[in-house]
N, C-alpha and C positions, 0 to 999 in steps of 0.2 A: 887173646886173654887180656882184658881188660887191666889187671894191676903188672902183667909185663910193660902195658904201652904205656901207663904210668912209671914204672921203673924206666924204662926208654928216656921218657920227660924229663925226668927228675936228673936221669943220670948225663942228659945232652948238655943241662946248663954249664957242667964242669969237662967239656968235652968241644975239642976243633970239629969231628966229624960223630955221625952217628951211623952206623949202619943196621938198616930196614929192612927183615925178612919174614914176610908173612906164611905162616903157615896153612889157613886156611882161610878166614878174612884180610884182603890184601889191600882193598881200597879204602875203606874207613879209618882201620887206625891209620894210614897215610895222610889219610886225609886232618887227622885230629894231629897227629905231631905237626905238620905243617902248619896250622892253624895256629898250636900252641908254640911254637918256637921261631916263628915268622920276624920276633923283634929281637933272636938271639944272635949272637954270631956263631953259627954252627950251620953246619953242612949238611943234610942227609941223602944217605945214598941209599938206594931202593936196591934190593935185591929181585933178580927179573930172569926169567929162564927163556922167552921168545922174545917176538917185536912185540907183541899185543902186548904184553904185561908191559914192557918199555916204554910203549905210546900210554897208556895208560897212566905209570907210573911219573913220563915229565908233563904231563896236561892235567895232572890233579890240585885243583881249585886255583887252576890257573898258572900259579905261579909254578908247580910240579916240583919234584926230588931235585938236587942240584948235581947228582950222578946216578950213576947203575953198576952195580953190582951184576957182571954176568953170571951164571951157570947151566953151562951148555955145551956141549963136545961137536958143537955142529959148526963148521968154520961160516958154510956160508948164511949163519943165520946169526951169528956175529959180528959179519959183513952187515947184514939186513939191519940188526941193533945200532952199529954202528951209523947208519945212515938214519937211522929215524934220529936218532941225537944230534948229529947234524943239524937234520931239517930245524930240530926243535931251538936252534941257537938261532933267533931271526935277529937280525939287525935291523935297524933304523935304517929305512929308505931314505936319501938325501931327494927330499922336496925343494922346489927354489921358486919362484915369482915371476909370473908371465904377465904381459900387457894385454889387455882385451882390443883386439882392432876391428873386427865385426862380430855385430849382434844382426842375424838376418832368419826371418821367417822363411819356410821352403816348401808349406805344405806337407802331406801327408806321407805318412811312410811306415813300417813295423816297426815298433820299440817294446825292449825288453826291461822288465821291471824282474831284478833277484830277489827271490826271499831267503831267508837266510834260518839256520835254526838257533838265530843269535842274537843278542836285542843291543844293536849299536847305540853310540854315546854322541854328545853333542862334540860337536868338531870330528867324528868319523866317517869314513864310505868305502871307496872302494875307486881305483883307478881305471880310468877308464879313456878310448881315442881312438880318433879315426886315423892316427897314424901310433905304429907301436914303442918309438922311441919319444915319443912325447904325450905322457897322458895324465890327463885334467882328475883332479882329487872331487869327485860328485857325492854328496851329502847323502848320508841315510835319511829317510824320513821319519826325524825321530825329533822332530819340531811341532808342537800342537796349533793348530791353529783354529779361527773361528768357523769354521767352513767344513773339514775333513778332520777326522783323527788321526794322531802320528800313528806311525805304523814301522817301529824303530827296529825292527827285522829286514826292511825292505830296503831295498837301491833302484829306483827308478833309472837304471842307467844307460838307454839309449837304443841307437838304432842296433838291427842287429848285426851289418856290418862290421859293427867297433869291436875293437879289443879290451881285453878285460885284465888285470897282471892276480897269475897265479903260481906264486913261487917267483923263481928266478924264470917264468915264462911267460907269452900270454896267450891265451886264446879267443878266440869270438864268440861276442857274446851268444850268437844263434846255437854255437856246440853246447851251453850250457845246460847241466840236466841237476835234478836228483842226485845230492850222495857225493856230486863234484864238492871239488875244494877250492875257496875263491880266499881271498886276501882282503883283510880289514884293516883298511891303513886308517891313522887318527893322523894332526893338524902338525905332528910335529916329527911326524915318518915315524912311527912306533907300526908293528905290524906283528897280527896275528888271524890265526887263521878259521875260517867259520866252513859252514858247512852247507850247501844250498841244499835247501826241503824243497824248493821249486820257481820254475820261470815261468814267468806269461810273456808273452810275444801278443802285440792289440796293435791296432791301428789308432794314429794317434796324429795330432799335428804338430811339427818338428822345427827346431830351432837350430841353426848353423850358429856355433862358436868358435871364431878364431881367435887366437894369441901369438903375440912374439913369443918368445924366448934368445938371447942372444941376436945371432943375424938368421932364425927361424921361424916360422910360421908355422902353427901345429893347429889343429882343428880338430871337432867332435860334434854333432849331431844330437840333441837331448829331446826329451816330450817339452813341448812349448806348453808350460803351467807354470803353476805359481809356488806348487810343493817341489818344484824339481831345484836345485841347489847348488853351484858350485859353494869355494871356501876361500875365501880370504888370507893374506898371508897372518894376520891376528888370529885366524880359527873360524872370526864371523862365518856362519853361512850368507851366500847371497842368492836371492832366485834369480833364476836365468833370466825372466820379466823384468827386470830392475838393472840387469847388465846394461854399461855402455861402455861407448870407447872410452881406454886408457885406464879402466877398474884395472886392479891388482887380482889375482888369481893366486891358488896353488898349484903345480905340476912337479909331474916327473918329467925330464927332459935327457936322454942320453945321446950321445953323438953314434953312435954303433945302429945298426940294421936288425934288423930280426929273420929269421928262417923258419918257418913253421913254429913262429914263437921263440926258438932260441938267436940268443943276441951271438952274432956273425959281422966281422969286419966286410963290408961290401957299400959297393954304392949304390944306394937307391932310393928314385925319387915321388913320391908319393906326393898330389895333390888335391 
């Protein structure tokens, strides 16, 4: 009912918290108090009976409810609510500055290019490496140029060996499908999450990038073009063409191993 979600409004400005319970339209007037109370200082807590309505309720117009409201006599689906709130708290990846020490052609190889059902921004992409404790920040193609049109849903990112970070894990980019959930980190480790519509895997000609980091050496494999892109520690994009020794880079860099993606205290040597 429309003059409730106006009483809602009206009644949030003289209020810490508000709480939100749709009776039959759930997603719009959510969506219209968020909109309209975004510059207030007040809280809204969505009222939610599964995950769905949950997921729903913290991913609306981005910014979501700032709690939930459960009702539900089911424990383990309050365990499940519980964890999707979790998920939904992402933190800021800690990004840091790598040396570029080779730029080397290597010939031909399969690279995978993400499409995403999401239209990244300048300074975003998506993490990516041939090793999975050190992976390079690679630019959406959302740069127009005189030649191609940007194409600011895509990540041109690499062979399909390489690891890709989704969540707190990573996988290879060749497992990527449809309906996965991949990670869009921006220039300054801000990170959320998009939704691949689909891969291409093509044959392509391939570029070897190494960097330091610390006393390490981390590497990745890119399509050798002119739209492909690492990020500069200011944000710049830079294309891989234009790489030389001693550029400055973005990465992720952790000292820890990975296991089928999850990060594992062990030693291992990858080159």
């Amino acid at each position: 009912d429309k003059d409730y979600e106006t009483f809602a409004s009206d009644l949030a400005r003289h209020s810490r918290y508000i709480v939100v319970i749709g009776t039959d339209w759930k997603v719009i007037p959510l969506e219209n108090l968020i909109a309209d109370l975004q510059s207030l200082n007040v809280e809204i807590i969505a009222g939610v009976t599964d995950t769905t309505e949950a997921k729903l309720a913290l991913e609306t117009l981005e910014h979501g409810s700032d709690g939930l409201l459960v009702d539900t006599d089911d424990l383990s689906e309050i365990k499940r609510i519980a964890d999707v709130r979790e998920k939904s708290e992402m933190r800021p990846i800690e990004l840091t500055s790598a040396t570029v020490t080779k730029v080397k052609p290597v010939g031909m190889g399969d690279r995978v290019c993400v499409d995403t059902c999401s239209l990244m921004k300048l300074g975003e992409g998506m993490l990516i490496g041939s090793q999975s404790n050190g992976l390079f920040l690679v630019h959406a193609e959302s740069e127009e140029s005189p030649y191609v049109a940007a194409r600011p849903f895509r990540v041109n990112a690499g062979a399909v060996h390489a690891y890709v970070k989704v969540g707190e894990k990573t996988r290879y980019l060749s497992e990527m499908g449809a309906g996965d959930d991949v990670l869009v980190i921006d220039k300054d480790g801000g990170q959320k999450k998009a939704v691949v519509g689909r891969v291409k895997i093509e044959k392509r000609p391939l570029m070897l990038v190494e960097a330091r980091v610390e006393n390490t050496i981390i590497k990745t494999l890119l399509q050798n073009a002119e739209t492909i892109k690492l990020v500069k520690p200011d944000g710049t994009p830079i294309p891989v063409t234009q790489l030389k020794e001693d550029d400055k880079i973005l990465i992720q860099y952790e000292e820890t191993a990975r296991h089928f993606g999850i990060e594992i205290e062990e030693t291992i040597i990858e080159k």
